[in-house]
CHARMM-style PDB file with segment names, atoms N, HN, CA, C and O in Angstrom:
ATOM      1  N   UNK     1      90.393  96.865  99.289  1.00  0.00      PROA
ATOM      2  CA  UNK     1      90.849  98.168  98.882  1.00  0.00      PROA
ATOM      3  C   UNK     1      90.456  98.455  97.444  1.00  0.00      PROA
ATOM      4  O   UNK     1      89.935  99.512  97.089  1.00  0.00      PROA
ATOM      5  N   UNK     2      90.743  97.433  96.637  1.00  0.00      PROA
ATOM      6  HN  UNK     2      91.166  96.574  96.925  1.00  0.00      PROA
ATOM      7  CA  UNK     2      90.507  97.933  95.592  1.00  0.00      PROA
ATOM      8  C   UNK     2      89.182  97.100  94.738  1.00  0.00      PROA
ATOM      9  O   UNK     2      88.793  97.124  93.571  1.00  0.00      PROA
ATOM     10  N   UNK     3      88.853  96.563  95.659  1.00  0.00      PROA
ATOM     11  HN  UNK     3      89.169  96.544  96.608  1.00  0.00      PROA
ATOM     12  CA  UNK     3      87.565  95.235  95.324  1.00  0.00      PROA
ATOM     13  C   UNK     3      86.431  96.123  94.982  1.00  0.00      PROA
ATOM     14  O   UNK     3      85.396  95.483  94.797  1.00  0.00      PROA
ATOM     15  N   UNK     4      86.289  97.657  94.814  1.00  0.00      PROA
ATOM     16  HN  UNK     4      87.130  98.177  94.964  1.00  0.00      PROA
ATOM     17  CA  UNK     4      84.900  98.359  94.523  1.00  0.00      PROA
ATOM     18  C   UNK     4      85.454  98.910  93.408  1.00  0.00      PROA
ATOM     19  O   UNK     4      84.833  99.972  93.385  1.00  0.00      PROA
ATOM     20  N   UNK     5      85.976  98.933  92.734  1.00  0.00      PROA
ATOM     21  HN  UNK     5      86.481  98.070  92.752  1.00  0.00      PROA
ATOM     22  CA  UNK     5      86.133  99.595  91.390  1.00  0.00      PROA
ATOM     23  C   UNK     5      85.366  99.653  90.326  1.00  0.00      PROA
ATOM     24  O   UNK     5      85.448  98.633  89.641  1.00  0.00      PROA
ATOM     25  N   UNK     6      84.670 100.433  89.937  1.00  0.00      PROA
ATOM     26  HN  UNK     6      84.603 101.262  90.493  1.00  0.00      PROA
ATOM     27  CA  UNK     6      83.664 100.734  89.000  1.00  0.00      PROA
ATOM     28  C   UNK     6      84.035 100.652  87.644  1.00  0.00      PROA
ATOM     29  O   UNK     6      85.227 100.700  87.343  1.00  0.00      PROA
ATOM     30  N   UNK     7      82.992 100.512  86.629  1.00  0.00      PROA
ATOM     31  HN  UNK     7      82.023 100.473  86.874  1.00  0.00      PROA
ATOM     32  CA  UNK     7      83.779 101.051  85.374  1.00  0.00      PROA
ATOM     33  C   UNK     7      84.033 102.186  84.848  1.00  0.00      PROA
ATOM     34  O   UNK     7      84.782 102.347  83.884  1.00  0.00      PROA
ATOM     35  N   UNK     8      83.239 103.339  85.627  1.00  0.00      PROA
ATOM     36  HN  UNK     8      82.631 103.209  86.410  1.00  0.00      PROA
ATOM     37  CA  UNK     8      84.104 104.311  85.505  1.00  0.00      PROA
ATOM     38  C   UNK     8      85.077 104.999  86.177  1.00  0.00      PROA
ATOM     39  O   UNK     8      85.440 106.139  85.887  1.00  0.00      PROA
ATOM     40  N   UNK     9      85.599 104.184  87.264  1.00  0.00      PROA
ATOM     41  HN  UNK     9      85.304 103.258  87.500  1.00  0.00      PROA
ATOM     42  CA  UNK     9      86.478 104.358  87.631  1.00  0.00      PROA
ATOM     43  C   UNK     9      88.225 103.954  86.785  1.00  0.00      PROA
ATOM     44  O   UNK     9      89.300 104.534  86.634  1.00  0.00      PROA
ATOM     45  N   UNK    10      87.604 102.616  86.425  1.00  0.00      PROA
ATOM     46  HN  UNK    10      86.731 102.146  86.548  1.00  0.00      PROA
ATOM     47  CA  UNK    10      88.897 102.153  85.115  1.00  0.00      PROA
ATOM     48  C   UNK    10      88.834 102.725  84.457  1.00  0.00      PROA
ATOM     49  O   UNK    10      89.748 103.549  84.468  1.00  0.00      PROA
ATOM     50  N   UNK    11      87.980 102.860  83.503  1.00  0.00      PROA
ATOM     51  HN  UNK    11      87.237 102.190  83.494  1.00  0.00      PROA
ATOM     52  CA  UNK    11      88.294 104.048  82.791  1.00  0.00      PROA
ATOM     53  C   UNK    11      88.727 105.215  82.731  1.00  0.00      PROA
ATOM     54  O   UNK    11      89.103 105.703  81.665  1.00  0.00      PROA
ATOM     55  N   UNK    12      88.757 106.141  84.358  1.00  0.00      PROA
ATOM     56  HN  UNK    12      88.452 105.745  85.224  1.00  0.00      PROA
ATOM     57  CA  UNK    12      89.331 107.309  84.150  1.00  0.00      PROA
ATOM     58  C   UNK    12      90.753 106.739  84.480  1.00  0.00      PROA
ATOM     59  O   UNK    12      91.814 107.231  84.095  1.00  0.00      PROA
ATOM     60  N   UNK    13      90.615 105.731  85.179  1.00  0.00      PROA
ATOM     61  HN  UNK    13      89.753 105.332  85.492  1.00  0.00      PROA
ATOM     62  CA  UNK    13      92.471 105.420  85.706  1.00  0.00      PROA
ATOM     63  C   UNK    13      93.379 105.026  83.999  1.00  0.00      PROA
ATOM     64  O   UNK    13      94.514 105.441  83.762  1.00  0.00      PROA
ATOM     65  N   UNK    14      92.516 104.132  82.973  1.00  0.00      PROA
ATOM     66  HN  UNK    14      91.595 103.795  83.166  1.00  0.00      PROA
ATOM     67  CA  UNK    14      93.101 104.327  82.157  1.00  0.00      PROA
ATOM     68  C   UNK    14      93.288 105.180  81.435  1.00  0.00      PROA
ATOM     69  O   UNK    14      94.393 105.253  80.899  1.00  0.00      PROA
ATOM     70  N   UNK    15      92.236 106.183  81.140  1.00  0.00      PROA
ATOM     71  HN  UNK    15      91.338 106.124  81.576  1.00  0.00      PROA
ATOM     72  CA  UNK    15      92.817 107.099  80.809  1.00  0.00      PROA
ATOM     73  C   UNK    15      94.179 108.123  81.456  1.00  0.00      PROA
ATOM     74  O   UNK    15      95.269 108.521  81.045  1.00  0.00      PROA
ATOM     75  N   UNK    16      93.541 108.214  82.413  1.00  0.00      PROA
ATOM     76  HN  UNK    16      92.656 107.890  82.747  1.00  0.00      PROA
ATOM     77  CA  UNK    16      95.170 108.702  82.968  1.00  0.00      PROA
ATOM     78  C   UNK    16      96.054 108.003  82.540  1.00  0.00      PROA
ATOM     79  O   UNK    16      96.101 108.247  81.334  1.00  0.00      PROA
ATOM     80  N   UNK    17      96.832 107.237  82.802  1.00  0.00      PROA
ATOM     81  HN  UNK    17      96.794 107.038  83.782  1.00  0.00      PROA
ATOM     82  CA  UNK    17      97.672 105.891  82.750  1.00  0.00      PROA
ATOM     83  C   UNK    17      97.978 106.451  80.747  1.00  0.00      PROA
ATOM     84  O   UNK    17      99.104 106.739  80.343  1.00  0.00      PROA
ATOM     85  N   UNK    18      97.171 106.468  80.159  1.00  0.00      PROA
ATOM     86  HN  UNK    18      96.255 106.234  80.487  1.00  0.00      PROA
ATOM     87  CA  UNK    18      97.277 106.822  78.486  1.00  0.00      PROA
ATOM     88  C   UNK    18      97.878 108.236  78.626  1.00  0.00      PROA
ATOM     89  O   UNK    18      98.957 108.502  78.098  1.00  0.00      PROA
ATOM     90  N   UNK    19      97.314 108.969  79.201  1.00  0.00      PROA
ATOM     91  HN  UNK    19      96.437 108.753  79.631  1.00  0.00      PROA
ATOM     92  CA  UNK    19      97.937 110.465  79.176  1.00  0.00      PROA
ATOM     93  C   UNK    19      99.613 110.591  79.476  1.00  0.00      PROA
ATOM     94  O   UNK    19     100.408 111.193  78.755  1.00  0.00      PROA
ATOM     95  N   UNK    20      99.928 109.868  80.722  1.00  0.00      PROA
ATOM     96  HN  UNK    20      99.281 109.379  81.307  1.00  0.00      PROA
ATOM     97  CA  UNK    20     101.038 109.707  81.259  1.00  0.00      PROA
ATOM     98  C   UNK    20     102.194 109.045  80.340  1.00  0.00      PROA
ATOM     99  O   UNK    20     103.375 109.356  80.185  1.00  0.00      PROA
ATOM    100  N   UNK    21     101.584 108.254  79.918  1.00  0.00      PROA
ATOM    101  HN  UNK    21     100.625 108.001  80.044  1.00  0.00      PROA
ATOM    102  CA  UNK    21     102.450 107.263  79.362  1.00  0.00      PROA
ATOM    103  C   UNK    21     102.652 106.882  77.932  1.00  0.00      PROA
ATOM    104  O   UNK    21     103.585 106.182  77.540  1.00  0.00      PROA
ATOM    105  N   UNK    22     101.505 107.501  77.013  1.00  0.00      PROA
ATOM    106  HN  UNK    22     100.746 108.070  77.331  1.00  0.00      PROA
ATOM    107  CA  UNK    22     101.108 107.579  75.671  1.00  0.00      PROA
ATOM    108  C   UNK    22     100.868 106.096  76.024  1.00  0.00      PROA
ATOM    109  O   UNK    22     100.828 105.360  77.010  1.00  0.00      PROA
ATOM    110  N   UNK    23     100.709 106.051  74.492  1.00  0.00      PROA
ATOM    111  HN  UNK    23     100.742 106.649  73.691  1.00  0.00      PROA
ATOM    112  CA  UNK    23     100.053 104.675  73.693  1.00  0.00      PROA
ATOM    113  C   UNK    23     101.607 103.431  73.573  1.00  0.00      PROA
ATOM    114  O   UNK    23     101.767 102.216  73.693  1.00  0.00      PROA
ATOM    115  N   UNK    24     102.082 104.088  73.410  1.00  0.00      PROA
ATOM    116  HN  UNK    24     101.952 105.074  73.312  1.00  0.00      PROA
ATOM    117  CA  UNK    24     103.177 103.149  73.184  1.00  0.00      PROA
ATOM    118  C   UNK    24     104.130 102.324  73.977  1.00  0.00      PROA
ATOM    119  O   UNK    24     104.738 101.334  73.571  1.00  0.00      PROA
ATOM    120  N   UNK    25     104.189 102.959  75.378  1.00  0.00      PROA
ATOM    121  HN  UNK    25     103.695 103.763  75.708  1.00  0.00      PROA
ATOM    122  CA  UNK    25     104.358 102.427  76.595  1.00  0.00      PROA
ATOM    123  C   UNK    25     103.789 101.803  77.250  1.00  0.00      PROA
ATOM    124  O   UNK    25     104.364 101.031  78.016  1.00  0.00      PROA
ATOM    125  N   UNK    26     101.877 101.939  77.177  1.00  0.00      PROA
ATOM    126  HN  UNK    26     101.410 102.567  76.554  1.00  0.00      PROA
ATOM    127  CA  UNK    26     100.985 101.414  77.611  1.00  0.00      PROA
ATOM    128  C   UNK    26     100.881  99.600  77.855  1.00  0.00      PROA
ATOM    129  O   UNK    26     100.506  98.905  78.799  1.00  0.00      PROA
ATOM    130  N   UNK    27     101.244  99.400  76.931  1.00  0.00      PROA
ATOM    131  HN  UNK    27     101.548  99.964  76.164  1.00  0.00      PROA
ATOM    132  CA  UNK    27     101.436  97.754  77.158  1.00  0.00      PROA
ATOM    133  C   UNK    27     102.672  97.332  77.632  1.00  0.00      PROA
ATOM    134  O   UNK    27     102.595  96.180  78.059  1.00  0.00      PROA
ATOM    135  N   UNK    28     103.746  97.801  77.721  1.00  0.00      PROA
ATOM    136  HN  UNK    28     103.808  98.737  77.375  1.00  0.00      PROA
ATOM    137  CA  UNK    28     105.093  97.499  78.391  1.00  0.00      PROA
ATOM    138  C   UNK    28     104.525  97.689  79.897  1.00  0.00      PROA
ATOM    139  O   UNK    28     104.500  96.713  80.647  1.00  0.00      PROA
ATOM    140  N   UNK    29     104.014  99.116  80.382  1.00  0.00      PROA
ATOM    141  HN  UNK    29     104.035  99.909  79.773  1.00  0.00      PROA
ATOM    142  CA  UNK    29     103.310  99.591  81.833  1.00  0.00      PROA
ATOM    143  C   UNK    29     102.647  98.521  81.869  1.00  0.00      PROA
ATOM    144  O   UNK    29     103.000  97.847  82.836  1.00  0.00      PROA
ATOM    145  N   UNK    30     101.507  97.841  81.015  1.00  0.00      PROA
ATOM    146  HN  UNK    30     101.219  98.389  80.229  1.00  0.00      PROA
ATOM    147  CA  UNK    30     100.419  96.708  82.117  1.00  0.00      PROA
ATOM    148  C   UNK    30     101.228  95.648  81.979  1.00  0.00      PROA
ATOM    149  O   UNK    30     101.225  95.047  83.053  1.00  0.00      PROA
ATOM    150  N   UNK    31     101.992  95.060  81.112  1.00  0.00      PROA
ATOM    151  HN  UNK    31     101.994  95.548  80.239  1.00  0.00      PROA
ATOM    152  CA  UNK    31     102.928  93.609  81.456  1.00  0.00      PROA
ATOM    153  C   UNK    31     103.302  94.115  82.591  1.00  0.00      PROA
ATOM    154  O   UNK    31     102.489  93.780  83.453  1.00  0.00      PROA
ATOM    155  N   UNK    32     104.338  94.916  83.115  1.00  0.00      PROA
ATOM    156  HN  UNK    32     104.998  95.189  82.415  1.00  0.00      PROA
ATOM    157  CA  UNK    32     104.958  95.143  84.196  1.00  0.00      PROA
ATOM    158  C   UNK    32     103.964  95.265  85.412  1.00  0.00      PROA
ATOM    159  O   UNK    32     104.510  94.763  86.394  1.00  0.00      PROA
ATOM    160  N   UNK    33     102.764  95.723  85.701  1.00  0.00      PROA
ATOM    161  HN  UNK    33     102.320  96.131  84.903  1.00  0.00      PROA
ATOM    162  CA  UNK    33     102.225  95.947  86.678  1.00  0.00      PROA
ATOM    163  C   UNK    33     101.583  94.439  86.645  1.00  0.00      PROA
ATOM    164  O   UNK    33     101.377  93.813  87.685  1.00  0.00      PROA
ATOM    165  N   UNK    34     101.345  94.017  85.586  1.00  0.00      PROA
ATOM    166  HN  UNK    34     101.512  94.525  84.742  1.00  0.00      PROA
ATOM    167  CA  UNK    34     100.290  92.157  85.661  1.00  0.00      PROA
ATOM    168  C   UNK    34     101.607  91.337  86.486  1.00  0.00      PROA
ATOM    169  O   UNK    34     101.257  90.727  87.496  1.00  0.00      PROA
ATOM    170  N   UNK    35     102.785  91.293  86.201  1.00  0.00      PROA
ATOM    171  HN  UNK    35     103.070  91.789  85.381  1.00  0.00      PROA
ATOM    172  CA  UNK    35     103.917  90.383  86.487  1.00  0.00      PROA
ATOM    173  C   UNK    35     104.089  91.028  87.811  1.00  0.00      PROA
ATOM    174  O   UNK    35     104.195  90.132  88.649  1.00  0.00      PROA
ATOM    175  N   UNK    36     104.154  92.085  88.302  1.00  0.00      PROA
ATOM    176  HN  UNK    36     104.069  92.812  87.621  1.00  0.00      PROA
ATOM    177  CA  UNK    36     104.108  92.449  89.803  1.00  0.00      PROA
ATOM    178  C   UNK    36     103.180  92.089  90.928  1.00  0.00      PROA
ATOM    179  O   UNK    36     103.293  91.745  92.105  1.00  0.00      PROA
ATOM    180  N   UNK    37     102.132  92.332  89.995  1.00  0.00      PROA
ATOM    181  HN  UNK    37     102.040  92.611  89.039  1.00  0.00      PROA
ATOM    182  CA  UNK    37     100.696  91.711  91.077  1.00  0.00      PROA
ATOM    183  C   UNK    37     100.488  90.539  91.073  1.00  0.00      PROA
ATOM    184  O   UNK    37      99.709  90.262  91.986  1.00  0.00      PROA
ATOM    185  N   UNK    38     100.908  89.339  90.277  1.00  0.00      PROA
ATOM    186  HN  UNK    38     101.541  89.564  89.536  1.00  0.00      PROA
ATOM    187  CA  UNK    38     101.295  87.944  90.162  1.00  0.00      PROA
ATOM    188  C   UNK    38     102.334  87.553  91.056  1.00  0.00      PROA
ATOM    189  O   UNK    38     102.338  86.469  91.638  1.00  0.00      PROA
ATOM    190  N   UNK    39     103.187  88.398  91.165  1.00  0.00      PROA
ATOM    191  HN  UNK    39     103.183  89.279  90.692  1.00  0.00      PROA
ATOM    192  CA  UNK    39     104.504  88.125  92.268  1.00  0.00      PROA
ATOM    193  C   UNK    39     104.007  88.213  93.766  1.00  0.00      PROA
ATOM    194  O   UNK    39     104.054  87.452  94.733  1.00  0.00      PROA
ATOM    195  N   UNK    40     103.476  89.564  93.512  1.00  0.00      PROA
ATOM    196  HN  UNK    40     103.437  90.182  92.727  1.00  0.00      PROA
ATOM    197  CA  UNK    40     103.065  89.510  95.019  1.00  0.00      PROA
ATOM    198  C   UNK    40     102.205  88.865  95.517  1.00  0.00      PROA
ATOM    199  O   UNK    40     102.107  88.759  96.740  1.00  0.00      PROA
ATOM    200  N   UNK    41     101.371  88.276  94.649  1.00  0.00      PROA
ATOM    201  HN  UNK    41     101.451  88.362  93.656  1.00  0.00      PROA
ATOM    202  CA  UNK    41     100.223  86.984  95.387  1.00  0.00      PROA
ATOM    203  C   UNK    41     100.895  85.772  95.727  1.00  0.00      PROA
ATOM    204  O   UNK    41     100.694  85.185  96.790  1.00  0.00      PROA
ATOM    205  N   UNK    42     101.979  85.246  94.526  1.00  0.00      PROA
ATOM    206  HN  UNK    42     102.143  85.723  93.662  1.00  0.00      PROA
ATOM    207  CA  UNK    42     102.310  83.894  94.913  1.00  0.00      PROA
ATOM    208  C   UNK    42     103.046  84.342  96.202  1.00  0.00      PROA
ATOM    209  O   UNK    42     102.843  83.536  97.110  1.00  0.00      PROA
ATOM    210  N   UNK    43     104.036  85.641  96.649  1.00  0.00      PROA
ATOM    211  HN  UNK    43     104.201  86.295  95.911  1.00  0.00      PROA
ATOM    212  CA  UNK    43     104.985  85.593  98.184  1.00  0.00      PROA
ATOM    213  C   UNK    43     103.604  85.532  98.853  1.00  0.00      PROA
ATOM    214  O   UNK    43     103.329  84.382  99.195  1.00  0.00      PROA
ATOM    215  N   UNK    44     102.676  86.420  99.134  1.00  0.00      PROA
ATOM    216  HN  UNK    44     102.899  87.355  98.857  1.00  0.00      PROA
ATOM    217  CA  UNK    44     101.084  86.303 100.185  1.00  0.00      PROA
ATOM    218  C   UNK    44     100.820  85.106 100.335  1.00  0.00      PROA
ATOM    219  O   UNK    44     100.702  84.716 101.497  1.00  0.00      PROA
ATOM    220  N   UNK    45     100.656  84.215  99.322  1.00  0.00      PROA
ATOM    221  HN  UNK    45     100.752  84.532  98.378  1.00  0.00      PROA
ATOM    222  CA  UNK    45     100.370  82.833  99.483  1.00  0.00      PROA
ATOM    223  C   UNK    45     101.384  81.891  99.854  1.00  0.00      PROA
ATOM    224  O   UNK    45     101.298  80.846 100.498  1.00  0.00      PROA
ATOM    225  N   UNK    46     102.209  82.378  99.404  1.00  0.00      PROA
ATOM    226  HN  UNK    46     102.278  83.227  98.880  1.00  0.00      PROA
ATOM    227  CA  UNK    46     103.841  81.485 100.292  1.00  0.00      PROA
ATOM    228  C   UNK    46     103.590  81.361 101.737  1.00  0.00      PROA
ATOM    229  O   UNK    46     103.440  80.404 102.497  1.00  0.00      PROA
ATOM    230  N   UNK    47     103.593  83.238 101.930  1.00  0.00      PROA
ATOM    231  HN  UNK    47     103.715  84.016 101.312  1.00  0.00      PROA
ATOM    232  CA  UNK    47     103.835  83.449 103.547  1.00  0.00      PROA
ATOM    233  C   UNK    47     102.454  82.885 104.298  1.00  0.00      PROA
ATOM    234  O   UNK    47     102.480  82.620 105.500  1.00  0.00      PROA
ATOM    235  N   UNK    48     101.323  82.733 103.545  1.00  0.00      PROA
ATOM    236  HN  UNK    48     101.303  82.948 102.569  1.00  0.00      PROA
ATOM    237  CA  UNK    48      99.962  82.146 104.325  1.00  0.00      PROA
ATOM    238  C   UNK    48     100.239  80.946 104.732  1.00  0.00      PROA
ATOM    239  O   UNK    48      99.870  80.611 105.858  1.00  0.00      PROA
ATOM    240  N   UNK    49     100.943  80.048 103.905  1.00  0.00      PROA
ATOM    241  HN  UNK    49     101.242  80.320 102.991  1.00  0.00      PROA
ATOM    242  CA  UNK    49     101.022  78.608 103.926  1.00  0.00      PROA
ATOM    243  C   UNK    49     101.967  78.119 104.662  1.00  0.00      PROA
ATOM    244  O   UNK    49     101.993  76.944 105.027  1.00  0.00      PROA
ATOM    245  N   UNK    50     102.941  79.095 104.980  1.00  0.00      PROA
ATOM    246  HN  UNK    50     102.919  80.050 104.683  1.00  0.00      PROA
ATOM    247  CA  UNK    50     104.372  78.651 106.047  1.00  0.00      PROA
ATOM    248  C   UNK    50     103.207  79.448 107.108  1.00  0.00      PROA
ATOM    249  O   UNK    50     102.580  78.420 107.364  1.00  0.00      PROA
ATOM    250  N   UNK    51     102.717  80.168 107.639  1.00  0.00      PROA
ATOM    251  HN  UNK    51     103.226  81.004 107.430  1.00  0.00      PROA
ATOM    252  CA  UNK    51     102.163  80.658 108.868  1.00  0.00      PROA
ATOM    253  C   UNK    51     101.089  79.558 109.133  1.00  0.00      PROA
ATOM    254  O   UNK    51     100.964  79.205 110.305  1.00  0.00      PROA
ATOM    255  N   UNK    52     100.241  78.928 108.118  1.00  0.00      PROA
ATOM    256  HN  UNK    52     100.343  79.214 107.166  1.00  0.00      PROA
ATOM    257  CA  UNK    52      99.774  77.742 108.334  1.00  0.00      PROA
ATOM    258  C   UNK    52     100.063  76.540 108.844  1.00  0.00      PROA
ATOM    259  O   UNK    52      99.499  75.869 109.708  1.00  0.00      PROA
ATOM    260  N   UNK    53     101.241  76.316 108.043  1.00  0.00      PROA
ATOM    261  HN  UNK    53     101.699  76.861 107.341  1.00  0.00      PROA
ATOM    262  CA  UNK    53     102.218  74.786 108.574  1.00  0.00      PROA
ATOM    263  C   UNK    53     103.110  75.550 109.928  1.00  0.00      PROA
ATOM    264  O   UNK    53     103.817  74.649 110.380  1.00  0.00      PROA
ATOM    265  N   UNK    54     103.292  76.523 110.541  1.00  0.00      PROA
ATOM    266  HN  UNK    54     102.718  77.255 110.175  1.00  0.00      PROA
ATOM    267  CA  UNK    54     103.956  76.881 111.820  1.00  0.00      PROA
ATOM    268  C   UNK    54     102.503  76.627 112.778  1.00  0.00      PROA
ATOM    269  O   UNK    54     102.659  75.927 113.779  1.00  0.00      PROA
ATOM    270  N   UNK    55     101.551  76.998 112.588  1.00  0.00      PROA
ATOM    271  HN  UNK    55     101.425  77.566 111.775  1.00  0.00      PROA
ATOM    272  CA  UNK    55     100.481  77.442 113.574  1.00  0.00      PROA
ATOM    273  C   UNK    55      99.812  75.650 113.594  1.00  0.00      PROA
ATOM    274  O   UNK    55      99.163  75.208 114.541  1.00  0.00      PROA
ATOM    275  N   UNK    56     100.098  74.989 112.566  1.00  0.00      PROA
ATOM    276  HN  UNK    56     100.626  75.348 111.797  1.00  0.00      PROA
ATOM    277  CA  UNK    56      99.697  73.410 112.749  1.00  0.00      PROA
ATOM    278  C   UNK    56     100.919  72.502 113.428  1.00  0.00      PROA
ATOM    279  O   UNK    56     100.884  71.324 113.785  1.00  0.00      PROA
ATOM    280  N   UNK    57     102.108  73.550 113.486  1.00  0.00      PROA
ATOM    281  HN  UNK    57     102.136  74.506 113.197  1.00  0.00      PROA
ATOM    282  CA  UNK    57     103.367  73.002 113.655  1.00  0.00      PROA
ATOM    283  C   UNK    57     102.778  72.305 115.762  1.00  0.00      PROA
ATOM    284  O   UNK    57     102.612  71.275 116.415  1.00  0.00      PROA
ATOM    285  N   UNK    58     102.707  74.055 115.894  1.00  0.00      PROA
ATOM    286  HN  UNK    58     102.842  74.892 115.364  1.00  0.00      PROA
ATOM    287  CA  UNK    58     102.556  74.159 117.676  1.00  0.00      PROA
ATOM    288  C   UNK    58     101.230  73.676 118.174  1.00  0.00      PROA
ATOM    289  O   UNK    58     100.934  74.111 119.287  1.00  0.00      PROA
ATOM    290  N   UNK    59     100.046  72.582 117.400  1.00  0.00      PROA
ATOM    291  HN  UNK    59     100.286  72.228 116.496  1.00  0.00      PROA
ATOM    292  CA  UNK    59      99.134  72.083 118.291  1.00  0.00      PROA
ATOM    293  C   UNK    59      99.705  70.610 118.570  1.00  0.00      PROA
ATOM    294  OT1 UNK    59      99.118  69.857 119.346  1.00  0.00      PROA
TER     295      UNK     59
END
């Protein structure tokens, strides 16, 4: 989904993201979105690895 992102595509998203949010929020907004997308990989990788050890459970 998001694996084609250009650089000018970041760039207009940051700019948006600057408009919205000014300058001063801007780094509070990407800690919060970096610590979210970190969360949600380690549960993806949780849930891969229990669907792994179930599916090795039943041979």
């Amino acid at each position: 989904m998001f694996g084609k992102l250009g650089t000018g595509e970041l760039i207009l998203i940051l700019g948006i993201a600057l408009v919205i949010f000014g300058p001063g929020k801007l780094p509070e907004v990407g800690k919060a979105f970096g610590k979210a997308i970190g969360e949600f990989k380690s549960h993806a990788n949780k849930v891969s690895k229990d669907i792994e050890i179930d599916l090795n459970d039943k041979k």
